[in-house]
Each structure stands twice: as C-alpha cells, then as structure tokens.
N, C-alpha and C positions, 0 to 999 in steps of 0.2 A: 557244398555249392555245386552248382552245376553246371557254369561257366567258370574255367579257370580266370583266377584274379589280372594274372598276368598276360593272357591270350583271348580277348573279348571277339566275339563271332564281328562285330560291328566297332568301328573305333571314331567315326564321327557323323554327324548326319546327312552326309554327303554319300554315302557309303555306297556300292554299287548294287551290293547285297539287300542293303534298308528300302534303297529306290523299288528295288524290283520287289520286293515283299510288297511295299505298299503299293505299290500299280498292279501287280496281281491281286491285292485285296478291294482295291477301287474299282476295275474288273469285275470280278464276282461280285458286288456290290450292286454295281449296274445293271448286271445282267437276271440276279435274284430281282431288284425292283423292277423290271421289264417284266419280269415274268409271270410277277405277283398283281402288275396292274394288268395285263392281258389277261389273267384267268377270273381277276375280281370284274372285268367287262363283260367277259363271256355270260358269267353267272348271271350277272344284272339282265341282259340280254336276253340270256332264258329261262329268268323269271319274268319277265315283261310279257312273254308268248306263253306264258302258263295258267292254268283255267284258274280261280280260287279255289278249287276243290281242290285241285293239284298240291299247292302251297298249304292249305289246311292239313294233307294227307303226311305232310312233311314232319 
C-alpha cells in the first residue's frame, strides 16, 4: 500500500491539507477555463477577418 493503514496523509474532510488541495485544484480549474475561452474568442475573431480562400487553404 502506499499509505500506511495507521498514518493516513488526511484524517477527515475538514482537513487543512484536503481544503488546500482542492482550492488549488479549483484554481487551476479556473484559470485553464479562462484561458481556454479567451483563445477559442480569439480564433473565432480571426476567423471572421479571414478571406474564404484563407479558411479553404486551411
């Protein structure tokens, strides 16, 4: 095993440890989806300002 039986990293969901894992995982969360919709904007954007030929060439 890879957590001892008797010495568990986390002992109940209150944990100070558990809290901060998942507020850093909520975090990056946030910030991957901020990111992901800002560059799916951009692209839209220019594609809008791109000739057909442009888009065909694609």
């Amino acid at each position: 095993t890879r957590v001892p039986n008797g010495h568990p990293f986390v002992t109940d969901l209150s944990s100070p440890i558990l809290l901060g894992a998942q507020g850093s995982l909520f975090v990056i969360l946030i910030v991957g989806l901020t990111a992901q919709i800002i560059h799916l904007r951009r692209q839209s954007k220019l594609a809008a300002f791109a000739s057909p030929a442009e888009i065909s060439a694609e």
